[in-house]
C-alpha positions in Angstrom: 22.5 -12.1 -16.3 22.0 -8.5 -15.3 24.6 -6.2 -14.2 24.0 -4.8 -10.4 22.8 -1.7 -10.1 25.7 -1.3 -7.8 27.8 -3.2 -5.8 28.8 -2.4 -2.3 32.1 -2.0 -2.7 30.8 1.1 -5.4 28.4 2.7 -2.7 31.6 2.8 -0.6 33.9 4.6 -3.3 31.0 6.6 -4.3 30.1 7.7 -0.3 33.6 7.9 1.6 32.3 4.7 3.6 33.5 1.3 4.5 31.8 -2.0 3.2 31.8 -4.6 5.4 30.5 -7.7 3.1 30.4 -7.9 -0.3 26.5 -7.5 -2.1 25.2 -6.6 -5.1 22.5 -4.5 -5.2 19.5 -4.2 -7.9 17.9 -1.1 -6.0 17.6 1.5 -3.3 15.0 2.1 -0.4 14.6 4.4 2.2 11.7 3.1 4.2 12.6 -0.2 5.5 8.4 -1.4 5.0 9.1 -1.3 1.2 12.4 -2.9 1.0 12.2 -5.4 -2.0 14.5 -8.3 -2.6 18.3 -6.7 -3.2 17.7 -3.3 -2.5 20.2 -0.7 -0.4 18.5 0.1 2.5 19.6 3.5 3.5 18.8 4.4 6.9 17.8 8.2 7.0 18.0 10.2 10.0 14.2 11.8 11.1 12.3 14.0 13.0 9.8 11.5 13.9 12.1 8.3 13.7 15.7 7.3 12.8 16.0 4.7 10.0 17.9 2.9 11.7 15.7 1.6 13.8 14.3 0.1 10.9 17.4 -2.5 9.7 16.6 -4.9 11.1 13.2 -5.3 9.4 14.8 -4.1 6.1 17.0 -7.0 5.8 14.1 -9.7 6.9 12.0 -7.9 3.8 15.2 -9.0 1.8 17.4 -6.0 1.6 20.4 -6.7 0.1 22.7 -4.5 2.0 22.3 -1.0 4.6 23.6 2.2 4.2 24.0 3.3 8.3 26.4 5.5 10.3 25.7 3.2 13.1 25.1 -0.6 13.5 21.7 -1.5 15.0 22.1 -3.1 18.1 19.2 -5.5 16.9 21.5 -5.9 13.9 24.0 -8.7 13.1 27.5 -8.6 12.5 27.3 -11.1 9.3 25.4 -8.9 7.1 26.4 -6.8 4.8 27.0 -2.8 5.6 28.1 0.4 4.4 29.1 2.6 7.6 29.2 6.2 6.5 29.6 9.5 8.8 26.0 10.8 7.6 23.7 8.6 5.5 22.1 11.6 4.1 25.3 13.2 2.7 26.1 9.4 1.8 22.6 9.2 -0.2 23.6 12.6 -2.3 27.1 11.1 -3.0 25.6 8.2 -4.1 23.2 10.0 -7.0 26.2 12.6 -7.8 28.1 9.1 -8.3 25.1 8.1 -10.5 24.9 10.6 -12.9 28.5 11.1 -13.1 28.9 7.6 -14.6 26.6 7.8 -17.1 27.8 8.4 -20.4 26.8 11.6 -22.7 28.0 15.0 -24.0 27.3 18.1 -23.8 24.9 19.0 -27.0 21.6 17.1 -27.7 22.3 14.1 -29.9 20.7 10.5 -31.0 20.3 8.4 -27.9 22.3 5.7 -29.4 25.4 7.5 -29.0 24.7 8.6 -25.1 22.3 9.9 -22.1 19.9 12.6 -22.1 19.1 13.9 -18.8 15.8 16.3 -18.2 14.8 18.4 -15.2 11.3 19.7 -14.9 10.0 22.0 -12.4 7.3 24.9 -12.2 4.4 25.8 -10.2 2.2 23.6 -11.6 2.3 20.8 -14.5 5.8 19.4 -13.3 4.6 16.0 -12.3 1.6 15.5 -15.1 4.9 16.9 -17.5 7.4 14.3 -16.1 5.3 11.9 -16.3 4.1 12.1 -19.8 7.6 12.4 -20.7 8.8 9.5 -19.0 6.1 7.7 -21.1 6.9 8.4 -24.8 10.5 8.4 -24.3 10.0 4.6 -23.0 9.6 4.3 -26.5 12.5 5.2 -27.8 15.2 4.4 -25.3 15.6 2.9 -21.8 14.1 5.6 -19.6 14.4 6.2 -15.9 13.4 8.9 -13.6 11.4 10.1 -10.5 8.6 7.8 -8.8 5.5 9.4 -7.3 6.7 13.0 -6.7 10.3 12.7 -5.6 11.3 16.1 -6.3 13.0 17.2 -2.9 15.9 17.4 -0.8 15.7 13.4 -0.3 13.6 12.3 -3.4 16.1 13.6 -6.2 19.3 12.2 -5.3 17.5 8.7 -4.6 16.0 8.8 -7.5 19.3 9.7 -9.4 20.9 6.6 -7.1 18.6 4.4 -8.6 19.5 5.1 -12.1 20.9 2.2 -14.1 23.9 2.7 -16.5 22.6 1.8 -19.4 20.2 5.2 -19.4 19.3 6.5 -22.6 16.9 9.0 -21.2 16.6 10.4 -17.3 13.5 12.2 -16.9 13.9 14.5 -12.9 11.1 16.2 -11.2 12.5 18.9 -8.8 10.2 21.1 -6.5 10.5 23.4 -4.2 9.1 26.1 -1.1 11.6 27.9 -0.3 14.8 29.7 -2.5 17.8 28.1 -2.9 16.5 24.1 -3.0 16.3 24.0 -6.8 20.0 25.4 -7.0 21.1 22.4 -4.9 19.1 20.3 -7.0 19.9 20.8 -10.6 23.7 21.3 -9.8 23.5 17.3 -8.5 21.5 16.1 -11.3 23.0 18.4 -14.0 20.4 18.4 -17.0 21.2 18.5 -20.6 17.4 20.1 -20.5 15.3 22.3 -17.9 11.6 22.8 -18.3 10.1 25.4 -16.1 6.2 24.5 -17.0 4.5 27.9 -15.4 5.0 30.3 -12.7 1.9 31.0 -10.5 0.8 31.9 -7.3 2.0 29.3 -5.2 4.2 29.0 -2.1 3.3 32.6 -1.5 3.8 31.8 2.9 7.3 31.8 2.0 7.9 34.5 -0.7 7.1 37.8 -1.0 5.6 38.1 -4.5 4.9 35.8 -7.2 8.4 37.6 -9.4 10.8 35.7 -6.4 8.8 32.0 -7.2 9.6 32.8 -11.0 13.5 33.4 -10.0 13.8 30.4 -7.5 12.6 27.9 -10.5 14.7 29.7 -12.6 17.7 27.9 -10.6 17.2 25.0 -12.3 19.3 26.5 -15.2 22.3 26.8 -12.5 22.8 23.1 -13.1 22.3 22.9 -16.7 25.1 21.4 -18.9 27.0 23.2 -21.2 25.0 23.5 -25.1 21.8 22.6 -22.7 18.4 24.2 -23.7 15.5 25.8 -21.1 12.0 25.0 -22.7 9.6 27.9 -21.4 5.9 28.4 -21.5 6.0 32.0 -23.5 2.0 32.3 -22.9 3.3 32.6 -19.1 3.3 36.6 -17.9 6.6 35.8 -16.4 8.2 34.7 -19.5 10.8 37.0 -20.5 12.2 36.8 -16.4 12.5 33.7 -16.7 14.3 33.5 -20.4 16.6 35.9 -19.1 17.9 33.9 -16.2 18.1 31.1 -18.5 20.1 33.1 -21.0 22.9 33.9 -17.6 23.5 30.2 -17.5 23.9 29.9 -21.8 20.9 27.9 -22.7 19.9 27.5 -25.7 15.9 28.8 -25.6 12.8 26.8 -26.8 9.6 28.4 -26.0 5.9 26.4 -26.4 2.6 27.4 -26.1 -0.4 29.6 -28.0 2.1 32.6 -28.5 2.3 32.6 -32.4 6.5 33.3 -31.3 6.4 29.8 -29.5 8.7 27.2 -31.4 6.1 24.4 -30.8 3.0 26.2 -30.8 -1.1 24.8 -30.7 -2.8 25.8 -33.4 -6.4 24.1 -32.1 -7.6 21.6 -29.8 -11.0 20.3 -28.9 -11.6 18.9 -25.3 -13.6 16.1 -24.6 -14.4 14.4 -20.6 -11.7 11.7 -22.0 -9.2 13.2 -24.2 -7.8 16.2 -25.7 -7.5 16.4 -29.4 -4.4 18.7 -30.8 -2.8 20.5 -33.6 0.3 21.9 -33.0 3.6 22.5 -35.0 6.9 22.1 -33.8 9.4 24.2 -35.3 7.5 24.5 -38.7 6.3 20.7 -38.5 2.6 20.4 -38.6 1.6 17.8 -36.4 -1.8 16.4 -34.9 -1.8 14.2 -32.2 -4.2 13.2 -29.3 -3.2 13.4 -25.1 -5.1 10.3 -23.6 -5.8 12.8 -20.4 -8.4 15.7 -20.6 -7.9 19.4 -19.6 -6.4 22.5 -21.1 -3.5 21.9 -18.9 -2.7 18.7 -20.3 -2.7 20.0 -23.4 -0.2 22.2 -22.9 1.9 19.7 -21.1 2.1 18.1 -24.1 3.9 21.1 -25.8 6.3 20.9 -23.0 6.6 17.1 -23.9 7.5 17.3 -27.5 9.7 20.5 -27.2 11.8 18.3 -25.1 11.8 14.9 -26.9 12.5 17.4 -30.1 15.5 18.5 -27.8 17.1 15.3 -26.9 17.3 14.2 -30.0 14.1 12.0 -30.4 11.2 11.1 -32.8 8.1 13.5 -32.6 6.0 11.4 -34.5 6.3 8.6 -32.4 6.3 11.0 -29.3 2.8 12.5 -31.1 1.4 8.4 -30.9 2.3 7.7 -27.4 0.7 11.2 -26.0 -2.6 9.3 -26.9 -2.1 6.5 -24.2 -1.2 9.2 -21.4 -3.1 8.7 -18.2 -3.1 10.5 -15.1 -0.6 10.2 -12.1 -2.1 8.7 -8.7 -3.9 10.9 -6.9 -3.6 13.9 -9.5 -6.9 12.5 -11.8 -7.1 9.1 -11.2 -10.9 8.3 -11.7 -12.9 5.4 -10.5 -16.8 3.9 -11.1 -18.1 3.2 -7.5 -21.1 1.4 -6.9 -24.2 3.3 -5.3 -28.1 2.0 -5.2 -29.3 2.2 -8.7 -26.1 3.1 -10.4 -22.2 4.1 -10.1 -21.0 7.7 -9.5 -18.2 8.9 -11.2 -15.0 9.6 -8.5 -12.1 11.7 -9.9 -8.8 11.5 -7.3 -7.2 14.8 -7.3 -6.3 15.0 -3.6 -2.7 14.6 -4.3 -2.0 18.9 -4.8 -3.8 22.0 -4.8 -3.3 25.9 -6.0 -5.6 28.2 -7.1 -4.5 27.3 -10.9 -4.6 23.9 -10.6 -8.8 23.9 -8.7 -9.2 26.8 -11.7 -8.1 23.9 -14.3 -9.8 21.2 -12.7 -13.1 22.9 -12.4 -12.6 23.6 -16.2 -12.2 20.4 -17.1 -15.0 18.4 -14.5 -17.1 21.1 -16.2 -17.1 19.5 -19.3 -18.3 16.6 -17.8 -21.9 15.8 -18.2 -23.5 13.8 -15.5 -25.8 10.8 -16.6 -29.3 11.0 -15.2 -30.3 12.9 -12.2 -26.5 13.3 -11.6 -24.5 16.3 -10.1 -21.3 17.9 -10.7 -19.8 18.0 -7.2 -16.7 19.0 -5.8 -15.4 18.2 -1.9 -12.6 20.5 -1.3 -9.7 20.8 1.1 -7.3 23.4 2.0 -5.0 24.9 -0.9 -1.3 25.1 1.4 1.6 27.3 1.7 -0.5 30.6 0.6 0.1 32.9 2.9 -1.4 36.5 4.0 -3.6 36.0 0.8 -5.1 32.5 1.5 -8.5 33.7 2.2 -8.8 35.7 -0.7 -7.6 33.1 -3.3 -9.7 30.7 -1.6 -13.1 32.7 -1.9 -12.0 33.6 -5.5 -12.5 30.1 -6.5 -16.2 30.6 -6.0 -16.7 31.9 -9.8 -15.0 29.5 -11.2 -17.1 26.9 -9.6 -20.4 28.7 -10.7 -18.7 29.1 -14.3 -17.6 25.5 -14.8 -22.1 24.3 -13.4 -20.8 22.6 -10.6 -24.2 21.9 -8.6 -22.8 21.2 -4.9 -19.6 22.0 -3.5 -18.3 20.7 -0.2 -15.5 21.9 2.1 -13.2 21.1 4.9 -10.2 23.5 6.3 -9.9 26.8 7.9 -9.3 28.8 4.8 -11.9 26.6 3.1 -14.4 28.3 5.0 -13.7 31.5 3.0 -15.0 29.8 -0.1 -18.1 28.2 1.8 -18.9 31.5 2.4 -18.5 33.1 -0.8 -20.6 30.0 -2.7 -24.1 30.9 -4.0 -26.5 29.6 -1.5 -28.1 26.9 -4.2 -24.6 25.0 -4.6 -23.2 25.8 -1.2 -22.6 22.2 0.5 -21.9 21.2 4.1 -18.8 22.3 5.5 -16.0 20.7 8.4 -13.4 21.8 10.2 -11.5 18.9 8.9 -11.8 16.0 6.2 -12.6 13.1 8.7 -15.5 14.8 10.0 -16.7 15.6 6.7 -16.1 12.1 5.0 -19.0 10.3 6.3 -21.5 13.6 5.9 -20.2 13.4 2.0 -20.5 9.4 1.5 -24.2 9.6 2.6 -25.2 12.6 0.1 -23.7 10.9 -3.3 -26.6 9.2 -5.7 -26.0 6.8 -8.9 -24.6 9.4 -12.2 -23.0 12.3 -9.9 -19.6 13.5 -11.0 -17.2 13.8 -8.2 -13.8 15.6 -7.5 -11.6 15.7 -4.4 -9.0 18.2 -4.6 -6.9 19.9 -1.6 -3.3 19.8 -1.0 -1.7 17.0 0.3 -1.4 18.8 4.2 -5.3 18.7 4.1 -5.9 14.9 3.7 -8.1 14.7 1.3 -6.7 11.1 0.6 -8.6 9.4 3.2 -11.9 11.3 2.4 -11.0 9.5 -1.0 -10.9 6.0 0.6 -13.7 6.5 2.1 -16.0 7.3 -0.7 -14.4 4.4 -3.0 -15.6 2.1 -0.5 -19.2 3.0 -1.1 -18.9 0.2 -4.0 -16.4 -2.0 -6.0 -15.9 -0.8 -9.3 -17.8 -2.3 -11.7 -15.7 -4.2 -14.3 -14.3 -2.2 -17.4 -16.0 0.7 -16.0 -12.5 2.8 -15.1 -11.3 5.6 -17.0 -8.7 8.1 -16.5 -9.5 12.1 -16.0 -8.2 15.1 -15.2 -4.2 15.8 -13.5 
């Protein structure tokens, strides 16, 4: 039988709290509509609504227990609570309490003889980086780490609270907008290794140039464990500002990328729509692999990847053979087939994220694309966020690299949208709308059998539902979905 992830009476040492009822618990949930059977239920203060209005209907969905500061009136007696001052001080305790119980040291070693814990952050890359990592380590150990992007305040220390003891390899995503979150972070999740992907533009609304986004990702070294290594992107201008905050905290360096310097460094690669072929060597070892997701940006993902498995003590080669059945994250190159009169078009999901270097990568990488038949490359485009002063700018800018990657027809919705709509060459310049719902239904009627199509915007701009809307044009035909861009 299966040990509990925890047991009441442990979410009451770890928290300060009182138990009231005995329960074992097999896993943690903060919205009480996806409760599974045996989950903590911990009720979150919000802005919009207070989690503990929500008890009630956590424990019908079969919620093992509650983490509350408060018992529901709606709420009976019998079942089993944890009462805590403030549940969300309760939920960091809880992941502090997580990764302080499982078992490792302090220098990169075999799995077998204790946990490896990884942070990841960077201005783009981070969750296509996690993810790929959380992949080939399944491999070679028990792996756990973030779900979907749970790389703030709240998703970090519930994902560390979710973290079984029998870990061989944690794998942490940790974003940011502002300085001083990643600092908070990394000291609760204290990695063994830090990768900082790339630094670019991005969150520029709340810094003042793009040197102060390199030094608030460089606090993920704050946290990093004693004998821990930083894994940097040397092809990255901000490079050496970054090593040297790294060096403050006494990591050990390893740098990847095209930089004839980098320890794991690509030689070649050749891009296809579906893949990306590589040769790379990692510290001296030649070694050719293939990354089951296409794009330049995957590709050097994957440097990121085996720097770090390299790291924590695990097998390349094996790393090398599962980079091959990589696929993209939900709504970050998901790709479907949908059914139109006389064919299927061709719907790539990127609607998750968007900054100027991620459209810039994705327009690269659609371009490579060939439409079948009297299909078009288009892209339908929603706001890039958190820019700043220079958000019109950056958003016009992406104009050439539209034109430069053949895209035939580009659609937009958003205020600073506009500025690109504006800057497109008249043949390829689409409809545009003030938001995506009134430009969903003027897209869904102008897509034809073989066109190519990305959505891409940041998630503020909900280009998620202008996705929806599109995929319902058809079903997918069967063994017609692939995977595409990040």
């Amino acid at each position: 039988m299966m040990a509990p992830l925890w047991t009441t009476d442990e979410i009451a040492d770890a928290t300060g709290g009182h138990a009231r009822r005995a329960a074992a618990i097999s896993g943690v949930a903060i919205d009480g509509r996806s409760v599974g059977p045996g989950d903590l239920f911990v009720a979150l203060p919000g802005t919009v609504a207070d989690g503990h209005e929500f008890v009630a209907q956590a424990f019908a969905n079969g919620a093992a227990a509650a983490l509350v500061s408060r018992r529901p009136p709606d709420v009976s007696e019998a079942v089993p609570l944890v009462h805590v001052p403030d549940t969300m001080k309760a939920l960091e305790a809880l992941g502090i309490a997580a990764r302080a119980r499982i078992p490792g040291g302090t220098a990169p070693i075999a799995p077998a003889d204790g946990a490896r814990i990884i942070a990841v952050t960077g201005s783009v890359g981070k969750t296509g980086t996690r993810t790929a990592l959380e992949h080939v380590l399944a491999a070679q150990g028990h792996t756990h780490g973030s779900k979907a992007s749970f790389n703030n305040h709240v998703g970090v220390p519930l994902s560390l609270a979710r973290m079984p003891t029998n870990t061989h390899f944690g794998v942490f995503e940790m974003g940011m907008n502002h300085a001083g979150e990643i600092a908070r972070l990394t000291t609760m999740v204290r990695p063994h290794v830090a990768i900082v992907t790339t630094i670019e533009a991005v969150h520029l609304e709340f810094f003042s140039s793009v040197e102060e986004i390199a030094d608030a990702k460089a606090e993920i070294f704050m946290g990093l464990e004693p004998g821990g290594v930083a894994i940097l992107n040397r092809d990255n201008a901000h490079f050496d500002r970054i090593a040297a905050a790294a060096r403050v905290h006494g990591a050990r360096i390893v740098t990847f990328g095209s930089d004839p310097q980098s320890d794991v460094r690509l030689i070649d690669s050749a891009l296809t729509p579906n893949c990306s072929c590589v040769s790379a060597e990692v510290h001296g070892m030649r070694l050719a692999y293939k990354v089951g997701a296409p794009g330049k940006h995957w590709i050097m993902n994957s440097l990121a990847v085996l720097a770090a498995v390299e790291a924590v003590g695990g097998d390349i080669s094996l790393a090398g053979l599962a980079l091959a059945s990589v696929e993209s994250p939900e709504g970050r190159g998901k790709t479907r087939a949908i059914s139109v009169a006389g064919g299927v078009f061709t719907l790539i999901d990127e609607s998750y994220n968007a900054s100027p270097a991620s459209m810039r990568a994705t327009f690269d990488t659609v371009g490579r694309i060939t439409p079948e038949g009297r299909g078009r490359r288009i892209a339908i485009l929603g706001d890039m966020r958190e820019l700043g002063p220079t958000a019109p700018d950056l958003h016009a800018s992406l104009a050439t690299a539209l034109t430069d990657a053949h895209f035939d027809l580009v659609f937009t919705a958003g205020s600073n949208m506009a500025y690109l709509h504006d800057a497109l060459p008249p043949l390829i310049r689409g409809l545009h709308a003030a938001t995506s719902a009134e430009l969903a239904p003027l897209v869904a009627g102008a897509l034809r059998a073989g066109d190519v199509v990305v959505v891409k915007g940041s998630l503020g701009s909900r280009m998620g539902p202008l996705v929806d809307v599109l995929a319902k044009a058809g079903a997918p035909p069967a063994g017609t979905a692939t995977e595409a861009v990040e």
